[in-house]
N, C-alpha and C positions, 0 to 999 in steps of 0.2 A: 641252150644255155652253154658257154663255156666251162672247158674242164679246167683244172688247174695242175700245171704242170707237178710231174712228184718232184721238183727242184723245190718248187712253188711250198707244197705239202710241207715239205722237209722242212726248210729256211723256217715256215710259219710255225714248226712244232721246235726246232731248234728256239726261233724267241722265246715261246714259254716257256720254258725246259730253265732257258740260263734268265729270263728275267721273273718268271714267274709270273708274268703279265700280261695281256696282249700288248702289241704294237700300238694301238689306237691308247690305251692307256699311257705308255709310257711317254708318246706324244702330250697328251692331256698332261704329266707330269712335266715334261719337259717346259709345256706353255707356262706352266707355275711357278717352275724356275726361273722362269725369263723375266716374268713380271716380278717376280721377288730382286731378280737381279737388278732390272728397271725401277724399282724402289728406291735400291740403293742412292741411284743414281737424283732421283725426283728427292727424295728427303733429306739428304747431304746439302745438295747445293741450293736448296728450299731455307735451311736453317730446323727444319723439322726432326732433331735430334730424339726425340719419343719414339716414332717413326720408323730413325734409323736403328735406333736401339735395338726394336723386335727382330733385325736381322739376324743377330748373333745368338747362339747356343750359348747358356752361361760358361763352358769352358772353351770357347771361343779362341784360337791361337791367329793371330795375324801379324805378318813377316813383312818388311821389307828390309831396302840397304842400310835406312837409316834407326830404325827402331822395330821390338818386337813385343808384342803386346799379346800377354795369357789372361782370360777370363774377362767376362765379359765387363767388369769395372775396370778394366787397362783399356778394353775396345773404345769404351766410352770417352776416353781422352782422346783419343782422335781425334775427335768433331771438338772438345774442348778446347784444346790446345792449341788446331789448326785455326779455327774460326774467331781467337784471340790472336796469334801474332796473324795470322795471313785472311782479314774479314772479306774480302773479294771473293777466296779461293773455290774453284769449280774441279769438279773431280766426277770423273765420266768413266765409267766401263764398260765395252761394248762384247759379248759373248762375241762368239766364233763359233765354238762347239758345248754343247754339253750331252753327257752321255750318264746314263743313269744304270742303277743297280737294282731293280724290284724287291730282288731277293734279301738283298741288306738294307734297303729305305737312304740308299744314298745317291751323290750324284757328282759328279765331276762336271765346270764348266772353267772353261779358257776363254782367254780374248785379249782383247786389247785396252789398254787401261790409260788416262790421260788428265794430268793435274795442273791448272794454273794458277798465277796470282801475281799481284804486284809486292813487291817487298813492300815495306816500310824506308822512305822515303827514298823511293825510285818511282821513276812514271814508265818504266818497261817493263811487261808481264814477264814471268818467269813461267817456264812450263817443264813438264817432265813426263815422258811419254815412255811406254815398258810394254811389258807383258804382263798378264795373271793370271793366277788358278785357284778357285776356290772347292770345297769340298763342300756340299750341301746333306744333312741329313733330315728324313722327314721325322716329326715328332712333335705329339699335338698338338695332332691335324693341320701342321705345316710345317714347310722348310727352313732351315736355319743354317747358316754359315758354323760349321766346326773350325775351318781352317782356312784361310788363305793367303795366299803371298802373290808379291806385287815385286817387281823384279825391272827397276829402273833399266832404258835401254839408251836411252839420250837426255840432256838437259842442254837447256838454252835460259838465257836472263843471267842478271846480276846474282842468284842464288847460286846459281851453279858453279861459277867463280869463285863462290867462297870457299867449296866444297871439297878443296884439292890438299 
């Protein structure tokens, strides 16, 4: 049988210590996020607004260049507002990283974020491509968006020309 190095020991007793969790857990946690964050993505551009709604915590903060929306009855115009002027639009986020906190039931995840559509009477998509970071915290018995920002990095199409 293999020993394990006391590097090995240490590192393993150092994760529980600061997550209070094993590793295999917070993996297990992290796959939860992923598909909660893959939700996002599946019920936005689905039209499944019920769906998307469970993502957010009722005080819910989400940031970007153009508006900033607290509580989860501001979050919900999002998909309102968006899917009356722009009914095309597709809005995609792809993690990067996500790194969690056991000890506080929360979780950090980055990535790369990615929104199109066609204006109203144009035939050339408009797209807006950024960064994001969302803060997730768990609370009954699942994960929820507290916070996050969306942080424009380029835009292309006729919308973006309006924009200056």
């Amino acid at each position: 049988m293999k020993r394990l190095s006391f590097f090995s020991v240490c590192l393993i007793l150092h994760l529980n210590v600061v997550f209070g969790q094993s590793p295999s857990v917070n993996n297990a946690q992290a796959q939860e996020i992923k598909r909660r964050s893959e939700l996002w993505n599946s019920a936005y551009n689905n039209r499944d607004s019920l769906t998307f709604y469970t993502l957010f915590d009722s005080l819910a903060v989400l940031t970007s260049a153009g508006a900033r929306r607290v509580g989860l009855e501001q979050c919900k115009t999002i998909c309102r507002l968006q899917y009356v002027s722009r009914p095309d639009i597709r809005w995609i986020n792809k993690a990067t990283s996500i790194e969690i906190n056991g000890q506080w039931h929360v979780a950090y995840e980055i990535g790369n974020w990615t929104e199109d559509w066609t204006e109203s009477g144009d035939t050339s998509r408009s797209q807006i491509k950024g960064k994001y970071c969302i803060m997730w915290r768990f609370t009954n018995s699942n994960w929820v968006i507290i916070s996050g920002i969306f942080t424009p990095l380029s835009c292309t199409g006729s919308y973006c020309t309006k924009q200056k």
